[in-house]
C-alpha positions, -999 to +999 in steps of 0.1 A: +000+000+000+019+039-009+027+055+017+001+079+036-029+058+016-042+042+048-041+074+070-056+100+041-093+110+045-118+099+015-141+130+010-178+123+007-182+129-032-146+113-035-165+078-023-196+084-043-183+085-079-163+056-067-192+039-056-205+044-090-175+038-111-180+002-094-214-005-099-219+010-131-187+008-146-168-018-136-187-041-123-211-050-157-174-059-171-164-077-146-202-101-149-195-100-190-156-111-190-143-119-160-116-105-133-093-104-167-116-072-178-104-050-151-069-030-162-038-037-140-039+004-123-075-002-117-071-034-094-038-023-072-064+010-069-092-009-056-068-032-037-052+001-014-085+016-012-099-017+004-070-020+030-075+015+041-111+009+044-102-018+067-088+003+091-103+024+116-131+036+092-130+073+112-096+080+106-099+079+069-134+101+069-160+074+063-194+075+090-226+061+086-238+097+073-209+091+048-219+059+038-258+075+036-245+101+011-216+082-009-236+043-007-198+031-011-213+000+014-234-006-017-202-009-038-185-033-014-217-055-013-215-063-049-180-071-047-184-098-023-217-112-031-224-149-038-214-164-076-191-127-078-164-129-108-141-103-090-100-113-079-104-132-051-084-114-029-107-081-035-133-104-025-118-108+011-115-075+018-150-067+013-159-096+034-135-083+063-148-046+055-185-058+057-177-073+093-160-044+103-188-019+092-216-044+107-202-039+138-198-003+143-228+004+122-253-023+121-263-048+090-248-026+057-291-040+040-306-014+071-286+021+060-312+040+049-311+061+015-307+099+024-338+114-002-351+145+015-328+151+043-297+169+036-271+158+006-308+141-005-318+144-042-352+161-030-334+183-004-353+216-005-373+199-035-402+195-020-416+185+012-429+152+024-459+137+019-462+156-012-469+128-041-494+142-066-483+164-094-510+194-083-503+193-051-461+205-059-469+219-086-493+244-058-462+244-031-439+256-062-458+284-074-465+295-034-432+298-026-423+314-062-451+340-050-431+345-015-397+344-026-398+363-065-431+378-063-434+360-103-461+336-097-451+326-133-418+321-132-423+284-136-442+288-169-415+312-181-383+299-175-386+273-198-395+293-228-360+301-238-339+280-265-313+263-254-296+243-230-304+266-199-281+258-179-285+222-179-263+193-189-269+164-216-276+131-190-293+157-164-315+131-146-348+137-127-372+109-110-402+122-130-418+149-155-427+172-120-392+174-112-378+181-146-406+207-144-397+222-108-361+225-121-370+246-154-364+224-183-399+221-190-434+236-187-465+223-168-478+213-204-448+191-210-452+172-174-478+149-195-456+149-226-459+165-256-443+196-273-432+231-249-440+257-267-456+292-274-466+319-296-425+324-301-419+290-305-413+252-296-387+248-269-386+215-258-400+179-263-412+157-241-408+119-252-433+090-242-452+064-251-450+058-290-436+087-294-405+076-311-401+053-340-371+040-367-345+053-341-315+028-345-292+059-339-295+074-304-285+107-322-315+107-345-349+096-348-384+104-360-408+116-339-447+112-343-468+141-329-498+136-309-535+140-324-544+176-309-507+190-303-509+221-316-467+221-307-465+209-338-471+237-356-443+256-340-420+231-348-428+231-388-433+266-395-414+286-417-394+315-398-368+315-381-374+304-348-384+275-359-351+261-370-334+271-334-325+237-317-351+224-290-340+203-257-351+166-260-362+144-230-369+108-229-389+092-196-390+052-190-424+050-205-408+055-239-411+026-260-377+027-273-343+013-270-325+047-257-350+056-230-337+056-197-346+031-172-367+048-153-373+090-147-365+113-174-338+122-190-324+155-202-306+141-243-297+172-255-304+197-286-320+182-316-325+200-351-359+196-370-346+185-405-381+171-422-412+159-418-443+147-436-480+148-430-502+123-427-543+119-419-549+098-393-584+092-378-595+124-392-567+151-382-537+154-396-504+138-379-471+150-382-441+130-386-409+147-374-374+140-381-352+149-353-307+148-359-293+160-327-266+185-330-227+181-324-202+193-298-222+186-269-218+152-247-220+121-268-246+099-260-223+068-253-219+089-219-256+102-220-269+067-217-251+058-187-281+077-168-296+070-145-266+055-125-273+029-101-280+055-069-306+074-092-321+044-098-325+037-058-338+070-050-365+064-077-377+028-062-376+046-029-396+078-039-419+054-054-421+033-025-431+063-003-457+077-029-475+039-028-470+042+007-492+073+008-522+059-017-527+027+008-534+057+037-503+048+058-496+088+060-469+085+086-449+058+075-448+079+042-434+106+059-410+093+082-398+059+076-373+051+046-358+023+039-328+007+021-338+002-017-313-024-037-306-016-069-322-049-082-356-033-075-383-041-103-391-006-119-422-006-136-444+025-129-463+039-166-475+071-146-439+082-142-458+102-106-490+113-123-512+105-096-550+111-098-559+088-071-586+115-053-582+105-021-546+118-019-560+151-027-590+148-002-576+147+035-549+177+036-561+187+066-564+159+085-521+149+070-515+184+084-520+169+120-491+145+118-460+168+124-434+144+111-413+169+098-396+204+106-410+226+083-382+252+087-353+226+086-369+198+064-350+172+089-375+141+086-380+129+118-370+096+132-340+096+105-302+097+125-290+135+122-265+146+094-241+166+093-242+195+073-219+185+038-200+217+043-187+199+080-175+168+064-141+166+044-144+176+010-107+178+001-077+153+008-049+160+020-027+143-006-034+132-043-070+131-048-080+091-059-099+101-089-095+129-114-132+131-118-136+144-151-165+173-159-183+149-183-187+115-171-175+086-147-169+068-173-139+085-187-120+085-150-084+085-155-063+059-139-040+079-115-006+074-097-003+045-070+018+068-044+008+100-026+031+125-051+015+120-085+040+097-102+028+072-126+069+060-133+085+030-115+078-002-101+059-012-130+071-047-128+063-049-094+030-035-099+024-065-124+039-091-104+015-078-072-016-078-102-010-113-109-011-123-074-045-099-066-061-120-092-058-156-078-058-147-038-024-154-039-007-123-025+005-122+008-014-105+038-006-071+042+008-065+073-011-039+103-003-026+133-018-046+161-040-016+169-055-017+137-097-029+138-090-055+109-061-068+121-072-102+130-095-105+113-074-104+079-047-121+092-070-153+097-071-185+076-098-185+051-114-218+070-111-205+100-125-170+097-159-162+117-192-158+097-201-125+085-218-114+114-201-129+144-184-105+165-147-089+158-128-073+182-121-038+175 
């Protein structure tokens, strides 16, 4: 292990995007090809970070809020589950850093997901308990009224071309989300064409809406019956040939539509189209050829990354919750969501059950949160992201680049940057890391995994019997 490795602090966000350079990255590879698909750097990486997780888990910055916000446990658990292709010896540590863990921390399956405390993806979103689209969209506007005095501003932000601020793979858990952030209007929560008198502006992609796509970076899209959007897009001036923002939601029956939520794709150019009668109005056909320099879709399609994916089954675990009139476990009681999770919601949070709409008084009786604060009761306290560690002291273990995960660069083994030397060491140690074969590493006798690593295979204590720490 380089020197300094086991005593450097892992920053919050540091442990996220390697949380999800394992599970989405690295770990499909590994199921497709084998331990042979990981690269050499990436396995003495994974190797040094394991040991130091070993250790005295506080000393390097990692706490059960940490492991909340990051869901590196999450990482480790696929690592050493049953019928796992991964280097054996990668495999052990996970087992001795899942023992460690469970005993300062409790079972790794019981961390709860972090969605509208602090760090959460609905932090400051919206409150809870709030499920139907009306009832947001109401909050929204309300605190629009108090805070900008435009009670509008939601209907008018999104009437703008361009990218607005917002990135290509720019995920949200459904259409009232992507609405409450801007991208779209009220009209284009139920899918369809944004537009107005100046314009179209954005499209929203479901259902059958997109057809002969075998190229994620063009397609045709088929308008619906009644759309008058589609007048925007086909007219001849010139607003009509500025680029529009393109979003596909899971209910799209198509091969690029993300797994579940929606999904900001990009700017798209209308190049043709064609007319056609169908049922007595007139249909349009568009053709749709998204434009360059901007993130490729290889990268795009990576989203929603595996934690997106949980806070989705979670939202939607709390929203049926709420329809089967437990209120207060709705409010107050998450729970861990695997990533496994079935997804298969069409409504994509378009409730119009009535009966969420008709008790809001009696809900108002059950103070399960702080309104000023937003803490959800009953959830362990966080601290604030601005208390935790959000720098290392020596070489960072990522360069996280400003596009995607995907593309992380495979940095230096020791604390000063150097990526010379040792090479045939660093092979001979690969080569051993991939059959089990290396030798222990050696720790101080104070150290918490200490005997527990330094224990023969067959005689090593189940998962959850006690270690001494």
């Amino acid at each position: 292990m380089p020197p300094g490795f086991a005593t450097r602090v892992f920053g919050p966000d540091e442990l996220k995007y390697m949380a999800r350079w394992i599970r989405d990255e690295l770990d499909p590879q590994v199921a497709r090809e084998g331990p042979q698909a990981l690269k050499p750097d990436d396995v003495l990486i994974l190797h040094d970070a394991f040991t130091a997780f070993a250790l005295n888990p506080s000393n390097i910055g990692i706490s059960l809020p940490v492991l909340r916000y990051s869901r590196i446990h999450r990482a480790i658990q696929i690592i050493a589950r049953k019928a796992t292709r991964w280097p054996g010896r990668l495999i052990d540590l996970c087992d001795d850093i899942i023992v460690i863990w469970e005993q300062l921390w409790g079972p790794l399956n019981d961390v709860q997901l972090i969605l509208y405390g602090e760090g959460g993806r609905l932090w400051h979103v919206v409150k809870p308990g709030y499920f139907t689209h009306e009832e947001t969209v109401r909050q929204w506007k309300k605190e629009q009224r108090t805070r900008r005095g435009a009670p509008d501003i939601l209907e008018e932000q999104p009437m703008e071309h361009g990218h607005l601020s917002f990135t290509p793979g720019q995920w949200w858990i459904n259409q009232s989300f992507a609405f409450q952030a801007g991208i779209i209007n009220d009209v284009g929560h139920y899918g369809g064409i944004v537009y107005n008198e100046g314009g179209a502006y954005a499209i929203v992609l479901a259902g059958s809406d997109e057809f002969n796509s075998d190229d994620p970076n063009r397609f045709w899209f088929h308008t619906k019956p009644g759309d008058k959007g589609k007048y925007r897009l086909t007219a001849a001036d010139a607003n009509s040939r500025y680029p529009i923002r393109i979003l596909r939601t899971h209910t799209l029956h198509s091969p690029w539509a993300p797994k579940v939520g929606i999904r900001y794709d990009g700017l798209h150019k209308v190049t043709r189209w064609f007319i056609k009668m169908q049922n007595g109005q007139f249909v349009y056909d568009i053709y749709l050829t998204r434009m360059p320099d901007q993130r490729p879709m290889e990268e795009v399609l990576l989203h929603p990354w595996a934690d997106e994916r949980e806070d989705y089954a979670e939202y939607r675990r709390l929203r049926e919750t709420w329809r089967e009139g437990d209120h207060k476990n709705a409010r107050q009681r998450p729970r861990a969501v695997q990533s496994s999770d079935v997804y298969d919601d069409a409504s994509s949070g378009q409730a119009s059950d009535q009966s969420l709409q008709e008790d809001t008084n009696a809900r108002m009786k059950v103070p399960m949160t702080d309104n000023k604060s937003m803490k959800i009761l009953g959830q362990p306290e966080l601290p604030k992201l601005s208390e935790l560690e959000l720098s290392s002291p020596t070489a960072d273990l990522f360069t996280i680049p400003s596009k995607s995960p995907k593309t992380v660069s495979r940095v230096a083994l020791d604390t000063n940057g150097s990526k010379d030397g040792a090479a045939c060491e660093n092979k001979q140690r690969v080569r051993r890391l991939y059959d089990g074969s290396e030798d222990e590493v050696e720790l101080d006798s104070q150290d918490t995994a200490s005997e527990a690593r330094s224990t023969p295979e067959s005689e090593r204590p189940p998962r959850n019997a006690a270690v001494e720490i």
